[in-house]
C-alpha positions as CSV (number, residue, x, y, z in Angstrom):
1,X,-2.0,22.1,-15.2
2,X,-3.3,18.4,-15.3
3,X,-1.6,15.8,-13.7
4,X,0.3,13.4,-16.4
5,X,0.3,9.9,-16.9
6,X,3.0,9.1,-15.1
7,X,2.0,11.2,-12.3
8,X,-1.4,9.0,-11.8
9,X,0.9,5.8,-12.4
10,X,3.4,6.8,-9.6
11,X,-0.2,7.8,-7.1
12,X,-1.1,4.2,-8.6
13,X,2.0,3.1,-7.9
14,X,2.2,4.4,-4.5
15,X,-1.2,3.3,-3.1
16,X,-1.6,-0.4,-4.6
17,X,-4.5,-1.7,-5.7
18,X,-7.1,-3.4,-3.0
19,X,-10.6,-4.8,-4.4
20,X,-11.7,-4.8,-0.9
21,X,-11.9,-2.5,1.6
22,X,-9.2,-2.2,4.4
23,X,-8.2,0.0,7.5
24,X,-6.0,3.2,7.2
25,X,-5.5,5.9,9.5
26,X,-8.6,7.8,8.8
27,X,-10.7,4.8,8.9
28,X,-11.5,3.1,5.7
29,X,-10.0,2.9,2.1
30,X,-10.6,0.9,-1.1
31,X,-9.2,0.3,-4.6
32,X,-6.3,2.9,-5.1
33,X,-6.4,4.7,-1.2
34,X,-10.3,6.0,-2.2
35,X,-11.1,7.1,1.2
36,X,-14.5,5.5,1.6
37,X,-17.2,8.4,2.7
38,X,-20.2,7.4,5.0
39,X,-22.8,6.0,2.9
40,X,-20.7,4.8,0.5
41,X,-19.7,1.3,0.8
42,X,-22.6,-0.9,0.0
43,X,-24.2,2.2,-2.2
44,X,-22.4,3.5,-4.5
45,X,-19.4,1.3,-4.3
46,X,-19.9,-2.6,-4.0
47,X,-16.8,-4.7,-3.2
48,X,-14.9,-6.9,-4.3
49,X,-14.2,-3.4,-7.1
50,X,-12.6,-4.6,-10.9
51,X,-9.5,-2.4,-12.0
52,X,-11.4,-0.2,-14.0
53,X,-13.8,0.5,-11.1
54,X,-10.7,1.6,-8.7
55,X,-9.2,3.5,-11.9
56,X,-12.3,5.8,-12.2
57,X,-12.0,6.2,-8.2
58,X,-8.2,7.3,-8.8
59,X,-9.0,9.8,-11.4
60,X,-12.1,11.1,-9.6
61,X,-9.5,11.5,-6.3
62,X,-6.7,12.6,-9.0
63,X,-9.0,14.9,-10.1
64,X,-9.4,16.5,-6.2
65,X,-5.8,16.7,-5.9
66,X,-5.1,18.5,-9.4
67,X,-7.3,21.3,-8.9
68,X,-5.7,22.0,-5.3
69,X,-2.8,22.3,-6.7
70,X,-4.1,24.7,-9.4
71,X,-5.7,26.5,-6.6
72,X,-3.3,27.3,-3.9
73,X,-0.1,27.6,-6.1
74,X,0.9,30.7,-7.4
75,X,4.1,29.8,-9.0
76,X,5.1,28.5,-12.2
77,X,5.8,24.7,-11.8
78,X,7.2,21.7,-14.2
79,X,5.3,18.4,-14.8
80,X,7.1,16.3,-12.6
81,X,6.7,19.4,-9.5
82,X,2.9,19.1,-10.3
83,X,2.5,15.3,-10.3
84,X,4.6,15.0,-6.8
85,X,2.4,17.8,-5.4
86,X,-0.3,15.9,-6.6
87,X,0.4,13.0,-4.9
88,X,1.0,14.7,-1.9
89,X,-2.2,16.0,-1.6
90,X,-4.0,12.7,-2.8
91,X,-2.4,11.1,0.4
92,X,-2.3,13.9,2.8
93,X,-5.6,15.8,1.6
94,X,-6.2,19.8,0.2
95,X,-6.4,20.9,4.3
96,X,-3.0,19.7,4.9
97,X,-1.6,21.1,1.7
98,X,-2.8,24.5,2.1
99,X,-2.1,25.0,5.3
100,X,1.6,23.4,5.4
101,X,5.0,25.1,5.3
102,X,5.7,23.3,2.0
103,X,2.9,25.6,0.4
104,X,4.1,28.8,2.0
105,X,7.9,28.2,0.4
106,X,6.9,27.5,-2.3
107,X,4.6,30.2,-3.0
108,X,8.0,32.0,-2.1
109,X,9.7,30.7,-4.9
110,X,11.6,28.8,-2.4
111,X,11.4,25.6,-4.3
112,X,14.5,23.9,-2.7
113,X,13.1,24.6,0.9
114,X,9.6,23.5,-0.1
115,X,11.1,20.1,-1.8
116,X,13.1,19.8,1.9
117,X,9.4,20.1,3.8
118,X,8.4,16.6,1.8
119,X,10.1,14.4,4.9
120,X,8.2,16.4,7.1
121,X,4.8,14.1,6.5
122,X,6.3,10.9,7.5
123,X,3.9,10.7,10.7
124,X,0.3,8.3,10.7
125,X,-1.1,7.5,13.7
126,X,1.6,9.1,16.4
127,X,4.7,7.0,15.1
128,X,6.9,7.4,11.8
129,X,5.7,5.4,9.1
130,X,8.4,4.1,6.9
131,X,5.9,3.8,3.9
132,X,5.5,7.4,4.6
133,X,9.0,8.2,4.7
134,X,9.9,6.2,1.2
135,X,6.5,7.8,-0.1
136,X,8.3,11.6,0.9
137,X,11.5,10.9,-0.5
138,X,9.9,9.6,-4.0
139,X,7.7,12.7,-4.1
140,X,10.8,14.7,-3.1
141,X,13.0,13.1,-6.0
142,X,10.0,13.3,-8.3
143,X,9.6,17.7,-7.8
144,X,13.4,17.9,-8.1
145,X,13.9,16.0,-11.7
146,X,13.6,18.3,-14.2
């Protein structure tokens, strides 16, 4: 599957847009949550980034996210389940996802108990985030529409 528009719009949506770089809980991100890499800010990507530049990070980072999706699920899945899954792993990274709880339901076919394990990932940095927990509940809303 590939993600849709509208799943790269809500990612877009989720993660704002930031020419510049700025602190997260991993250390650096730019543009649309691009985790920046060592080596590359000041090399491959030059601040302050234009739109288009961040867009081509998102899809690149979209891209990432699609094909762990593709990878560790083994059940049949609708758009909307796909784009929230890919969101999730865009913020939370492939390790997370395929080692979580909301994997193993799903893979299950529990789809309802691997929906529930979305407010699970509400923690950054020790404390519950409430961007987090909004972020959870719109990916969890998102896999349960039809």
């Amino acid at each position: 599957m590939n993600i849709s528009d509208s799943g790269l719009n809500f990612i877009a949506g989720q993660e704002g847009f930031d020419p510049n770089p700025y602190p997260d809980a991993q250390g650096q991100s730019i543009a649309y949550g691009h985790y920046l890499l060592p080596g590359e800010l000041g090399n491959t990507i030059i601040p302050p980034l234009t739109e288009a530049q961040g867009l081509a990070l998102l899809h690149s980072d979209a891209a990432i996210a699609e094909k762990a999706v593709n990878d560790y699920v083994i059940v049949p899945l609708s758009q909307n389940q796909f784009d929230a899954l890919c969101d999730f792993v865009y913020n939370e990274g492939v390790s997370h996802f395929a080692n979580s709880t909301l994997l193993r339901l799903l893979n299950t076919w529990d789809y309802q108990g691997a929906a529930d394990q979305f407010a699970v990932w509400d923690i950054s940095s020790g404390a519950v985030n409430p961007d987090l927990v909004a972020r959870r509940a719109a990916e969890k809303a998102t896999f349960e529409t039809a």
